[in-house]
DSSP file (Angstrom, degrees, kcal/mol; ACC not computed):
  #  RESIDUE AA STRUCTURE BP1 BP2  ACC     N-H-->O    O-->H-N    N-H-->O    O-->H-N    TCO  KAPPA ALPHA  PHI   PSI    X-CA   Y-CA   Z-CA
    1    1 A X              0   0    0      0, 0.0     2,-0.3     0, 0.0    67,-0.1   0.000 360.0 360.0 360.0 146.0   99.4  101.0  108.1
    2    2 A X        -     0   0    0     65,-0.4     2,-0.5     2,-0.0    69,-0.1  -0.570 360.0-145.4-108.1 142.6   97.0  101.1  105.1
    3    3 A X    >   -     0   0    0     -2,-0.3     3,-1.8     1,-0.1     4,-0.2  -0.940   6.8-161.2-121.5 112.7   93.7  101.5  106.2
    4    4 A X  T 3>>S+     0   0    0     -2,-0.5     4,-1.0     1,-0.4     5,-0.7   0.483  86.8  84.0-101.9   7.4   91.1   99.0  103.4
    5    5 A X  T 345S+     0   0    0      2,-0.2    -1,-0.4     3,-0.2     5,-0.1   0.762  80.9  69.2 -74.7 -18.1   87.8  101.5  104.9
    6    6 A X  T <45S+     0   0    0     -3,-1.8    -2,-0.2     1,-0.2    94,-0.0   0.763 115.5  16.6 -51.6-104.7   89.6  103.7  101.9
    7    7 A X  T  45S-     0   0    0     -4,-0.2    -1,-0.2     1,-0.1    -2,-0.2   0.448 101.6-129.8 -32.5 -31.6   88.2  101.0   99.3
    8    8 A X  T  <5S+     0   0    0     -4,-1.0     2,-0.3     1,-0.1    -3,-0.2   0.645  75.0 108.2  54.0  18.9   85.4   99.3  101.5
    9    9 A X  S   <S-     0   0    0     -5,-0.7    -1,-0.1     2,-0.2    -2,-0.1  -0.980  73.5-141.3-136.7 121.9   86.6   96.4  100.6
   10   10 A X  S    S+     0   0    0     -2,-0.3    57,-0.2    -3,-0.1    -1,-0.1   0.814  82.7  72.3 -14.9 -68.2   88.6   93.8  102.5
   11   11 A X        -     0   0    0     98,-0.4     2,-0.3    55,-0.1    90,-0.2  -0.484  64.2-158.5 -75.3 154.6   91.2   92.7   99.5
   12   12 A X  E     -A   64   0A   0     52,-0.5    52,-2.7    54,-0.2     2,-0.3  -0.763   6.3-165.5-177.7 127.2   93.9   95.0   98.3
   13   13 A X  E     -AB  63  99A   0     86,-1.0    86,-2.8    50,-0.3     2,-0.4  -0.953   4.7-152.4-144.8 157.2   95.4   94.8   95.1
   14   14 A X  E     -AB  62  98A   0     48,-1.5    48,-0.8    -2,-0.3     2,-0.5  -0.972   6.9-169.4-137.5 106.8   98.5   96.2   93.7
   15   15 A X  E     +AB  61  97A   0     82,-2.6    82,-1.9    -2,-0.4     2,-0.4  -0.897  22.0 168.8-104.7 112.1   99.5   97.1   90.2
   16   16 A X  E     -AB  60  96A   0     44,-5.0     2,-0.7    -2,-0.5    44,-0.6  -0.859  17.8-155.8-122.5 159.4  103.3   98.0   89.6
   17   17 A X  E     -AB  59  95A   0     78,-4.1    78,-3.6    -2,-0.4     2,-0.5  -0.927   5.7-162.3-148.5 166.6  105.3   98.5   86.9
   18   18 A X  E     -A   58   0A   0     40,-1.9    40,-3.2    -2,-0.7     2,-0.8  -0.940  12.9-147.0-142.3 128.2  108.9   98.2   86.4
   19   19 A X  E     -A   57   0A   0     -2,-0.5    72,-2.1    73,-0.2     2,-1.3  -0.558  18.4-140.1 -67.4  94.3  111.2   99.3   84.1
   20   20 A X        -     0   0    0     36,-4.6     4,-0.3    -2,-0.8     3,-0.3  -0.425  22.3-126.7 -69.3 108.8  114.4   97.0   83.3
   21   21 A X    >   -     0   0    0     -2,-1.3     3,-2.2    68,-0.4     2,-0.7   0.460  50.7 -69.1 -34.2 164.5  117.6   98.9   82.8
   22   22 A X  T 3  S+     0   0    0      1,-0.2    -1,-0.2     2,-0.1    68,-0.0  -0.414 111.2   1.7 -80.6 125.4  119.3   98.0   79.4
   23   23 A X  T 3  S+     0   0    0     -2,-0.7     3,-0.5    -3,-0.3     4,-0.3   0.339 103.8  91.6 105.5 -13.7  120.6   94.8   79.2
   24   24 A X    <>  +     0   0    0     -3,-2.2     4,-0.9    -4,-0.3    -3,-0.1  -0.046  44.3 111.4-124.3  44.5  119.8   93.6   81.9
   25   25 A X  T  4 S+     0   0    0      2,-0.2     4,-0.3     3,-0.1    -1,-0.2   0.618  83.3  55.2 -87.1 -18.2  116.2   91.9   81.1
   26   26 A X  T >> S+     0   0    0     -3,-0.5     4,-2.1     2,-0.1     3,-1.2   0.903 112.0  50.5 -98.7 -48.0  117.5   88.1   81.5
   27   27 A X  T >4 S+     0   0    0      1,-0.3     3,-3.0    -4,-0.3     4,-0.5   0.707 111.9  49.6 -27.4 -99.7  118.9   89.5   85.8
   28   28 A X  T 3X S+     0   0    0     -4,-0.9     4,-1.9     1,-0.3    -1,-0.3   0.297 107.8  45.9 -51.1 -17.6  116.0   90.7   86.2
   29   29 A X  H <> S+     0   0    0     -3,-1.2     4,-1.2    -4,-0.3    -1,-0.3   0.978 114.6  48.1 -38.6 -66.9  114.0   87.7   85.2
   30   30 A X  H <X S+     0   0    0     -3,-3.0     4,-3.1    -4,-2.1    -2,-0.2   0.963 109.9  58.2 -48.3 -61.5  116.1   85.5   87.2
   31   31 A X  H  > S+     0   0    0     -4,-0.5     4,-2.5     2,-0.2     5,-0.4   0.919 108.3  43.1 -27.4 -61.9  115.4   88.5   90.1
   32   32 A X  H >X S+     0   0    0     -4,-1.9     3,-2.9     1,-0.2     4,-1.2   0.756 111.7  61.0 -85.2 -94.5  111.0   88.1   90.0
   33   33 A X  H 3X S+     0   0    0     -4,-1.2     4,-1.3     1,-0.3    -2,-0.2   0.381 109.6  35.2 -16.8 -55.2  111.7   84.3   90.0
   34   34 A X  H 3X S+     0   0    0     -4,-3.1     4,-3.6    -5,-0.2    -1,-0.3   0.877 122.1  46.6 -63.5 -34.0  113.4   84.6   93.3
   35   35 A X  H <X S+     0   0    0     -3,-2.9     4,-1.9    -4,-2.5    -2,-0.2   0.968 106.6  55.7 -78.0 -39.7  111.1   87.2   94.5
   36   36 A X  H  < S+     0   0    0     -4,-1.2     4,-0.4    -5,-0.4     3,-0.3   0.964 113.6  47.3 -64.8 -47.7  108.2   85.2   93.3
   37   37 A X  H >< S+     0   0    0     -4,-1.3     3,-2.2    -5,-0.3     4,-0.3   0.996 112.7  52.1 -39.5 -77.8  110.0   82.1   95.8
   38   38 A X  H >< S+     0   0    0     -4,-3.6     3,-0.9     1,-0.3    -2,-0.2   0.478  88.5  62.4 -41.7 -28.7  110.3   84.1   98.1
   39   39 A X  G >< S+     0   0    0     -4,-1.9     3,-1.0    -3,-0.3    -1,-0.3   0.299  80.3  97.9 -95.8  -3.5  107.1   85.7   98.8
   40   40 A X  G <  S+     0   0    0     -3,-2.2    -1,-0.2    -4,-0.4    -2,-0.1   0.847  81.0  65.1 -29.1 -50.0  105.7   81.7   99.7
   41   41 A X  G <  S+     0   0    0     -3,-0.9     2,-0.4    -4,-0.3    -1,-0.3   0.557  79.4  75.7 -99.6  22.9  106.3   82.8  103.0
   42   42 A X    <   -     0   0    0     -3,-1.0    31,-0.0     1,-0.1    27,-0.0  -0.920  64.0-156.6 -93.6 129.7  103.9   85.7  103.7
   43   43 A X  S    S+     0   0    0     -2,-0.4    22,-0.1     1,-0.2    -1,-0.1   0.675  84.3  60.4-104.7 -36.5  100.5   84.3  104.3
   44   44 A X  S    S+     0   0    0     28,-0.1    21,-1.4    20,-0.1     2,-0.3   0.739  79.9 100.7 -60.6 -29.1   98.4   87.2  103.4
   45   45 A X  E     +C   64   0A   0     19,-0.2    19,-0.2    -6,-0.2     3,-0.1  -0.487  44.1 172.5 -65.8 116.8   99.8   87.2  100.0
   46   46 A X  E     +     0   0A   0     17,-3.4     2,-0.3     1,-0.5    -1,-0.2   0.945  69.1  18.1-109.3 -57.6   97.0   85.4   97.7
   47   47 A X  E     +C   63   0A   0     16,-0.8    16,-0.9     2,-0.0    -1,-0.5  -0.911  54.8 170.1-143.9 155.0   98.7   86.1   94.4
   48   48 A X        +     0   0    0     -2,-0.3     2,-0.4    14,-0.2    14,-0.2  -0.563  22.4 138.4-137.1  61.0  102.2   87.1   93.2
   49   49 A X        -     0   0    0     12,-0.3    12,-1.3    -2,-0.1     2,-0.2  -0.917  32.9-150.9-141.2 162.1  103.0   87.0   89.6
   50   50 A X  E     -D   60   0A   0     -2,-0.4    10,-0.2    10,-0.2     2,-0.2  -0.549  19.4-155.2-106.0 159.0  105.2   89.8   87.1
   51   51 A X  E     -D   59   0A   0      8,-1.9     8,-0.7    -2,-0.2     2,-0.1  -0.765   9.0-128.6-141.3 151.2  104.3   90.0   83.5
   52   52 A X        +     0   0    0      6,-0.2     7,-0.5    -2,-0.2     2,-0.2  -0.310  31.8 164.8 -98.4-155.7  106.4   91.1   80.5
   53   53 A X        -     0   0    0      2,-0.5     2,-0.5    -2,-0.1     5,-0.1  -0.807  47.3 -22.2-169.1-139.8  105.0   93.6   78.2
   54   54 A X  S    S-     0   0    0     -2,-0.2     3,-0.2     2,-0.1     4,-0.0  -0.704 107.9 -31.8 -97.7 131.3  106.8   96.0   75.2
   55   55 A X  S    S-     0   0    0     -2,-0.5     2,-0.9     1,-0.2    -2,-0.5  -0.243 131.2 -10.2  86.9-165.7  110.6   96.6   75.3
   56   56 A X  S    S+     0   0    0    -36,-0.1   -36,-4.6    -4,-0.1     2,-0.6  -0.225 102.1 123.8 -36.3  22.8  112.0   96.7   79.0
   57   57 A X  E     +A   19   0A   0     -2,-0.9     2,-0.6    -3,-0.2   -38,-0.2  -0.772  31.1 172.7-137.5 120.0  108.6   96.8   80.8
   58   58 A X  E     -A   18   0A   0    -40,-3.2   -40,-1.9    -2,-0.6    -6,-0.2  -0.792  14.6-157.0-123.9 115.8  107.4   94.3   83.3
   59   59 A X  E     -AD  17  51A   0     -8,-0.7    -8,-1.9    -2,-0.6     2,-0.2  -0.636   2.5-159.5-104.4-178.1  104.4   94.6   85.3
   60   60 A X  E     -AD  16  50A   0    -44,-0.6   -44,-5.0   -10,-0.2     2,-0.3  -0.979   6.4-158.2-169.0 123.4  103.9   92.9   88.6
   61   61 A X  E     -A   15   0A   0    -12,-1.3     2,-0.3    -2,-0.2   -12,-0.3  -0.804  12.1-178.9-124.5 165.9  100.0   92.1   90.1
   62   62 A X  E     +A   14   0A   0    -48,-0.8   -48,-1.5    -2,-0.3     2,-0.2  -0.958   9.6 178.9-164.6 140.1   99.7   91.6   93.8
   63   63 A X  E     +AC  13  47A   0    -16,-0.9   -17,-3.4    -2,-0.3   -16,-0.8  -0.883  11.5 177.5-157.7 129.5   96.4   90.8   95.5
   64   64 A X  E     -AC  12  45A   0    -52,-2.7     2,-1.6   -19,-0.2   -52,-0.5  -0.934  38.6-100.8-151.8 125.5   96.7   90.4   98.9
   65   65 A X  S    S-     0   0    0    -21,-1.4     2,-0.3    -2,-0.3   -20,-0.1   0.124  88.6 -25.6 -57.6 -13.7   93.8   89.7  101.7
   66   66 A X  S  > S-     0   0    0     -2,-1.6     4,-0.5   -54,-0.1   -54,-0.2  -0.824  80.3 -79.4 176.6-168.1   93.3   93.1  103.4
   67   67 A X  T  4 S+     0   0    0     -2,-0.3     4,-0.5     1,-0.2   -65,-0.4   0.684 123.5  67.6 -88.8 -36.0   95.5   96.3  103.8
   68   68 A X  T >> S+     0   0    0      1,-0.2     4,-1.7     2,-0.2     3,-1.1   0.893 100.4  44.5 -45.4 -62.8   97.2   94.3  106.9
   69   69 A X  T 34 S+     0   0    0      1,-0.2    -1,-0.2     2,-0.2    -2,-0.2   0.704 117.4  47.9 -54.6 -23.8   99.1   91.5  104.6
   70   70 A X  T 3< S+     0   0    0     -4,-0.5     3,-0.3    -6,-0.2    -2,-0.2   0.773 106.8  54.5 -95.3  -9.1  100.0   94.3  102.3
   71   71 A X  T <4 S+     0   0    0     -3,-1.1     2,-0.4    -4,-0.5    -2,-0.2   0.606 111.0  46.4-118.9 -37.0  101.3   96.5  105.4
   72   72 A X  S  < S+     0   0    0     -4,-1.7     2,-0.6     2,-0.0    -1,-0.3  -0.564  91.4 146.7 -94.5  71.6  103.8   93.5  106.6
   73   73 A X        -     0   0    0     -2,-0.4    -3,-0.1    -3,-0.3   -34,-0.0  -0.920  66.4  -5.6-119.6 131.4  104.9   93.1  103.0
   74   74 A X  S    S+     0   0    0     -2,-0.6    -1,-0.2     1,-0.1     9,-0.1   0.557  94.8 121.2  51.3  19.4  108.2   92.2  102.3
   75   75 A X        +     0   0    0     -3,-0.2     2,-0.6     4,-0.1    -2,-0.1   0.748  47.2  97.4 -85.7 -37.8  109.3   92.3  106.0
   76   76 A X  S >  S-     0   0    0     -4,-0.2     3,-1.3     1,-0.1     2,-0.3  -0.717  86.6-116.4 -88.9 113.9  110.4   88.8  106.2
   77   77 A X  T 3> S+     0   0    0     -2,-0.6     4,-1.0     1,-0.3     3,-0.2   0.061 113.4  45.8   1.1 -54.3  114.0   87.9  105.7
   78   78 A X  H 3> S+     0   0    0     -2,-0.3     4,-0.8     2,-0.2    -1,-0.3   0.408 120.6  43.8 -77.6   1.2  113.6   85.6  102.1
   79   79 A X  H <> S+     0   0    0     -3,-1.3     4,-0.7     2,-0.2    -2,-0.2   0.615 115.1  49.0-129.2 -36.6  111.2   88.6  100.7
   80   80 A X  H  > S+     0   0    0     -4,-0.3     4,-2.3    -3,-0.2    -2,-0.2   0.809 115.3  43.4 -81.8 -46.5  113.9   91.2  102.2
   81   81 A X  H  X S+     0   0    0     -4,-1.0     4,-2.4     2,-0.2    -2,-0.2   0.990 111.7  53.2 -79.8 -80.9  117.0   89.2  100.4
   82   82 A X  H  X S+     0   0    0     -4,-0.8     4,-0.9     2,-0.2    -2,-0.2   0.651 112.9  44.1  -5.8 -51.5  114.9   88.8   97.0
   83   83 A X  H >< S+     0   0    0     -4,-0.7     3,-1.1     2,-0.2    -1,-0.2   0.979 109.6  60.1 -71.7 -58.0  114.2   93.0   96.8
   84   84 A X  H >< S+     0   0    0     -4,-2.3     3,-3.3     1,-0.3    -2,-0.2   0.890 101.0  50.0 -39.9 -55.5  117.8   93.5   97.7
   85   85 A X  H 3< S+     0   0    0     -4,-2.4    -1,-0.3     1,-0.3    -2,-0.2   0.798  92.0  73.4 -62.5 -33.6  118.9   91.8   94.9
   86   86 A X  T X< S+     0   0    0     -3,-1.1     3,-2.3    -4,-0.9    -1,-0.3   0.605  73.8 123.0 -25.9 -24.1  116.5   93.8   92.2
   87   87 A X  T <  S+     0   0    0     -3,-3.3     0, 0.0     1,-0.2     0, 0.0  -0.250  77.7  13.1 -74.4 159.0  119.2   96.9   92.9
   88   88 A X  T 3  S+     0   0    0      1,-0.1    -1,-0.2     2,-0.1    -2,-0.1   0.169 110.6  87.2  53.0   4.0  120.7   98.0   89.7
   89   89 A X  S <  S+     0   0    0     -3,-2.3   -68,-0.4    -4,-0.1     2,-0.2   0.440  70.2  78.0-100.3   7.6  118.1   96.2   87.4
   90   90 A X        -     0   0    0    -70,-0.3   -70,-0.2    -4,-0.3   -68,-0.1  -0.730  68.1-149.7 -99.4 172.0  115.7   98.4   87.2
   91   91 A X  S    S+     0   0    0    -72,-2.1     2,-0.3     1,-0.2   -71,-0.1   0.658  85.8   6.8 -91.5 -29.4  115.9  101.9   84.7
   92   92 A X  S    S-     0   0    0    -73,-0.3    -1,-0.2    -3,-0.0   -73,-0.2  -0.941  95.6 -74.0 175.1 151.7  113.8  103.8   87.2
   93   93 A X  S    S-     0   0    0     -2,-0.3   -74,-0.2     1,-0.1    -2,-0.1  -0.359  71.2 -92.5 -66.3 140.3  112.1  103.8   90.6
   94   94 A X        -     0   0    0    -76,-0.1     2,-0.5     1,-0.1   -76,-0.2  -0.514  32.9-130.1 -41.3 122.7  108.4  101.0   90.2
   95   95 A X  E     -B   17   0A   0    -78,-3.6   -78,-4.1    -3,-0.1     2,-0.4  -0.736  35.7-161.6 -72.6 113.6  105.3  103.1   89.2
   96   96 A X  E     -B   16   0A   0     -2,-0.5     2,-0.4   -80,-0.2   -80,-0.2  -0.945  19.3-176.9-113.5 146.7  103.0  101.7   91.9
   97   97 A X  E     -B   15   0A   0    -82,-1.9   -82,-2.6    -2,-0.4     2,-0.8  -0.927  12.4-151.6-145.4 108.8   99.4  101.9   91.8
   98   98 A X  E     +B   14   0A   0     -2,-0.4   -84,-0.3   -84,-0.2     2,-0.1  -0.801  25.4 170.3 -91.8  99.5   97.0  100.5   95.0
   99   99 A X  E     -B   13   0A   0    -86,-2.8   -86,-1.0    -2,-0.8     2,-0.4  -0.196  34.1-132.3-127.9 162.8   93.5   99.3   94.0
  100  100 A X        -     0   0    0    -88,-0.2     2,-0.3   -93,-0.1   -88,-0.2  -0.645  38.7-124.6-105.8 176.2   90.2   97.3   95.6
  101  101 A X        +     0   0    0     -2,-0.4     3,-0.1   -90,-0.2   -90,-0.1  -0.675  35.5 171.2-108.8 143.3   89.1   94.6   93.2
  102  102 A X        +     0   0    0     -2,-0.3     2,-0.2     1,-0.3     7,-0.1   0.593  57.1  25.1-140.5 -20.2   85.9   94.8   92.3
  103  103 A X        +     0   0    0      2,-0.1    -1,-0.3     6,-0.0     2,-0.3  -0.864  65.3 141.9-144.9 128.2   85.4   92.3   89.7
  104  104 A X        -     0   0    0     -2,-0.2     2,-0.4     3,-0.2     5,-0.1  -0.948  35.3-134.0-153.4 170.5   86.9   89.2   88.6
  105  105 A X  S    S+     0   0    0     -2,-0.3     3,-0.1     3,-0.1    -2,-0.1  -0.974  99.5  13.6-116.4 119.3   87.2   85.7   87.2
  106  106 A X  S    S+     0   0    0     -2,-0.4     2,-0.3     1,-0.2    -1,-0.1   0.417 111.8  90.2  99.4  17.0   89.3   83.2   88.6
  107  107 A X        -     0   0    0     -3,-0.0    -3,-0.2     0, 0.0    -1,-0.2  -0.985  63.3-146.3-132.6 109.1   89.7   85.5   92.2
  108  108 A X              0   0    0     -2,-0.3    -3,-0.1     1,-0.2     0, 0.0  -0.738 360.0 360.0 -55.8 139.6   87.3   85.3   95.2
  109  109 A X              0   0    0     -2,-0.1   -98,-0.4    -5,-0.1    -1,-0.2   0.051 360.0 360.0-144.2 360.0   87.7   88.9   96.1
């Protein structure tokens, strides 16, 4: 379990990025659409949304209400179904990267 006394700060946020195999950039749209559905039903989860960027490169921000909501993450059955389906659209494993917030606009954190 992810422990948020790391940070000292309550909120958890989550920077990933993902690489789309070739070709396969309209799937994997369709893919963070579903995921993006799906993830409605985790409660901890304050915000959920993937970004494009250059070439095959998607990044994906997650902010999610302490280290507990991020710790049941993706456990529930539409969130579990939605990941499954990602296999074979990515090039390469998600570069993940787990942050505190410290400043923002348009965020309590």
């Amino acid at each position: 379990m992810l422990r948020t006394s790391v940070w000292g700060m309550s909120k958890i946020s989550l920077i990933a990025k993902l690489t789309a195999a070739e070709g396969k950039t309209d799937e994997l749209e369709t893919a963070l659409a579903n995921l993006i559905e799906a993830s409605k039903e985790e409660a901890g989860l304050e915000i959920y949304s993937a970004h494009r960027g250059d070439d095959n490169i998607y990044w994906f921000f997650e902010l999610y209400t302490d280290g507990d909501a991020l710790g049941v993450h993706g456990q529930g059955d539409a969130m579990k179904a939605a990941m499954g389906a990602m296999g074979g659209l990515l090039a390469a494993a998600p570069e993940i990267s787990i942050c505190a917030p410290v400043v923002a606009k348009g965020m309590a954190i």
